[in-house]
C-alpha positions as a printed NumPy array, in Angstrom:
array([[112.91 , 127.506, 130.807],
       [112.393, 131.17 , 131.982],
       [112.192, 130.103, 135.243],
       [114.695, 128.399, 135.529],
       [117.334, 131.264, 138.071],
       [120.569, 132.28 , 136.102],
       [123.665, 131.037, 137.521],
       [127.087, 132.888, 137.706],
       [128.104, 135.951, 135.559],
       [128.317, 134.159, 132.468],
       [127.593, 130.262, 132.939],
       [123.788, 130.042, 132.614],
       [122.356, 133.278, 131.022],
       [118.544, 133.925, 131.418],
       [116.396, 132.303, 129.14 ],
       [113.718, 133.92 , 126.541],
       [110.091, 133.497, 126.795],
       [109.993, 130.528, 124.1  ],
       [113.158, 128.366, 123.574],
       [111.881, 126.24 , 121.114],
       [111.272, 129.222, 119.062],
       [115.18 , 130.234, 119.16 ],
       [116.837, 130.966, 116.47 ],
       [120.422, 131.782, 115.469],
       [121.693, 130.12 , 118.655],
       [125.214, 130.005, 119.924],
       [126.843, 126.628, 121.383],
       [126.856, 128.549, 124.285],
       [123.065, 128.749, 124.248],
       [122.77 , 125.033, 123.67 ],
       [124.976, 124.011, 126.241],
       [122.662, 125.668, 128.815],
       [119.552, 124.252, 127.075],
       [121.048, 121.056, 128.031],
       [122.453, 121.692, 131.179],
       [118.972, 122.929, 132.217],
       [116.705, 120.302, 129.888],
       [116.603, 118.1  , 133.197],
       [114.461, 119.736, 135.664],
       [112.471, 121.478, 132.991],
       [111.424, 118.378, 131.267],
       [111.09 , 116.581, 134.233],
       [107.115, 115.015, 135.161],
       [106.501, 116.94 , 131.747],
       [105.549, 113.443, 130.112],
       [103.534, 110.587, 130.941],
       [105.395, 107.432, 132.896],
       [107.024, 105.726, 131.069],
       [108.149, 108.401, 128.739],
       [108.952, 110.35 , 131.108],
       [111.756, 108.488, 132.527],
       [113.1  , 107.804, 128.918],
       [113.588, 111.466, 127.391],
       [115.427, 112.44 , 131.512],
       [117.586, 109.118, 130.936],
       [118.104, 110.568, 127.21 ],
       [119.145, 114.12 , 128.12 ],
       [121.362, 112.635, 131.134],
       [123.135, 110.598, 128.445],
       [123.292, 113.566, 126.077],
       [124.732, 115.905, 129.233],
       [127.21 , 113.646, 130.026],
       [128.79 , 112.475, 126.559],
       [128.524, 116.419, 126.563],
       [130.407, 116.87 , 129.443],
       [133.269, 114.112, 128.375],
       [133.478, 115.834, 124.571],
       [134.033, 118.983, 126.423],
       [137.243, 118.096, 128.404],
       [140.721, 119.518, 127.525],
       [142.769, 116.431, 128.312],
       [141.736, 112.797, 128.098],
       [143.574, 109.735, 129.792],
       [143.157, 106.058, 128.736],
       [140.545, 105.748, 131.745],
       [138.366, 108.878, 130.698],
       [138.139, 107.832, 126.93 ],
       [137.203, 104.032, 127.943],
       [134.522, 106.013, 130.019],
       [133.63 , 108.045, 127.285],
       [133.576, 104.936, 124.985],
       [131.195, 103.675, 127.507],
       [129.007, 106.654, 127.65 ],
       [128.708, 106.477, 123.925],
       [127.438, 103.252, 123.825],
       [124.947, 104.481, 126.423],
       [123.883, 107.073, 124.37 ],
       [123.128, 104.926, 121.303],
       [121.077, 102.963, 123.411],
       [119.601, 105.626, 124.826],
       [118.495, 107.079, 121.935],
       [117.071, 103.708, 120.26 ],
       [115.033, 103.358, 123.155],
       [113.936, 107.001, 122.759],
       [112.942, 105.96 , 118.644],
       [111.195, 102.839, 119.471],
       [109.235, 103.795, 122.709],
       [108.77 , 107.164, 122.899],
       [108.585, 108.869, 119.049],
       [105.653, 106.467, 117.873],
       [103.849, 107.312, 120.897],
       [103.673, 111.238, 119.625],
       [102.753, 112.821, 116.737],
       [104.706, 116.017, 116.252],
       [104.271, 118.589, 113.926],
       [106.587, 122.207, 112.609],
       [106.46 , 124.793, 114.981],
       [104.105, 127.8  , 113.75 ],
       [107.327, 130.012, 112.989],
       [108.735, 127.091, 111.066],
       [105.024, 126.565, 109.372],
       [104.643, 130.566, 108.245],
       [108.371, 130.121, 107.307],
       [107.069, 127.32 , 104.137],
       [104.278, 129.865, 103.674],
       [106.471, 132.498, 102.368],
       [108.524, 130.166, 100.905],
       [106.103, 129.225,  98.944],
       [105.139, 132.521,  98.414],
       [107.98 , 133.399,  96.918],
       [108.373, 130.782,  94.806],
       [104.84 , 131.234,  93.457],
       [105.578, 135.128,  92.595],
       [108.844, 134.175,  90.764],
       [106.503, 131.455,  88.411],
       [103.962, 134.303,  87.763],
       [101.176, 132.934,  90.33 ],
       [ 99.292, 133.849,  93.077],
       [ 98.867, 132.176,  96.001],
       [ 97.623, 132.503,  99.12 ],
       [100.386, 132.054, 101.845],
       [ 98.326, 133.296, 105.272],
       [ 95.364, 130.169, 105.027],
       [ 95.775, 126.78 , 104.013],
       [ 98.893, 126.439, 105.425],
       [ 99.097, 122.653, 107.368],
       [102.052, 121.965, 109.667],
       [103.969, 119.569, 108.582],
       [104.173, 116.449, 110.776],
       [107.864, 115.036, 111.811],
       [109.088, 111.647, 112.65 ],
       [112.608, 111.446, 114.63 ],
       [115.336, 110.213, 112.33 ],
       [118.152, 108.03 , 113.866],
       [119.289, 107.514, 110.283],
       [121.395, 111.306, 110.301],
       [125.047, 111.648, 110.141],
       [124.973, 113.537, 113.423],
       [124.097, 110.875, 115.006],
       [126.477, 108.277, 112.894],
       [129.673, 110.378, 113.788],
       [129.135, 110.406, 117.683],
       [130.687, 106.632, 117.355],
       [134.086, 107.822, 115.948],
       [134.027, 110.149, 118.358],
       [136.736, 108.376, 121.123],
       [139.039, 106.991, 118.336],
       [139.024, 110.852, 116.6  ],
       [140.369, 111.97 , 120.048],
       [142.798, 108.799, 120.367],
       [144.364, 109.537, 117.021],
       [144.027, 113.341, 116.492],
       [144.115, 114.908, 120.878],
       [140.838, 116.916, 121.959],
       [138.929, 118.607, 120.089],
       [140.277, 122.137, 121.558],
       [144.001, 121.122, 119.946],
       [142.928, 121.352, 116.301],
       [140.756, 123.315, 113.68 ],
       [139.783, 123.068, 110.136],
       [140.308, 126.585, 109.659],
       [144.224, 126.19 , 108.631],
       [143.037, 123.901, 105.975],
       [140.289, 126.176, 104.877],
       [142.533, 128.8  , 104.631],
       [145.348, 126.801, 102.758],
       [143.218, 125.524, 100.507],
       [141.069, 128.716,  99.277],
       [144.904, 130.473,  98.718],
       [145.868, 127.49 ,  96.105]])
């Protein structure tokens, strides 16, 4: 990703050394991770894979690019209905093909991250343990089952029966309800 050139004053800001290793990241941040993800992950896997996770992140850009718009007519949201469904199949073929194909473990951030955990906990009991050796990464499977995922379905119809996302906010009822 750092090579990738910025673009503009403020639409694609340079990238650190390790974006995987990111944390506290704005939406802004994400939405040039994907914008980008293309050509960066692009030959990075084997054939067929590889032409799975680029027909994954297209999906993801575009259902992106259609949640992002500030005024939807009935042709745009059947597209967006579309794209949806071409997302869920996107990423099914991404769980069954690709994911059993690759084991993939915690990055060593998140790893040392349980170590101290741990640490902690183990100081608060009375114990000591080491956190710096013995420390195994723990190894991930990818999880269609989220609600993430389950919400981008209800997506369209939220926009049919409430406008774009840009025309309403749970704040006002956050607010409301913490002054009862």
């Amino acid at each position: 990703f750092q090579l990738v050139p910025t673009f503009g004053k403020d639409t694609i800001r340079r990238f650190s050394n390790n974006v995987s290793g990111l944390t506290k990241l704005a939406a802004r941040d994400f939405e040039d991770i994907l914008q980008c993800a293309i050509p960066v992950f692009d030959r990075l896997l084997p054939e067929p894979y590889n032409v799975i996770v680029l027909d994954l992140l297209f999906e993801l850009a575009t259902w992106h690019a259609f949640g992002k718009l500030c005024m939807h007519t009935e042709t745009t949201l059947f597209h967006f209905g579309n794209c949806t469904t071409c997302l869920g199949q996107a990423f099914h073929k991404f769980s069954q093909d690709c994911c059993s194909k690759f084991t993939t473990y915690d990055l060593p951030c998140e790893t040392m991250a349980c170590a101290r955990q741990r640490g902690a906990q183990s100081a608060k009991m009375g114990t000591v343990e080491n956190t710096t050796t013995g420390v195994a990464s723990k190894c991930h499977v990818f999880n269609m089952s989220t609600y993430k995922l389950h919400v981008l379905g209800g997506y369209v119809k939220s926009i049919w029966e409430f406008g774009t996302t840009d025309n309403y906010s749970t704040q006002v009822v956050s607010g409301s309800y913490m002054s009862c």
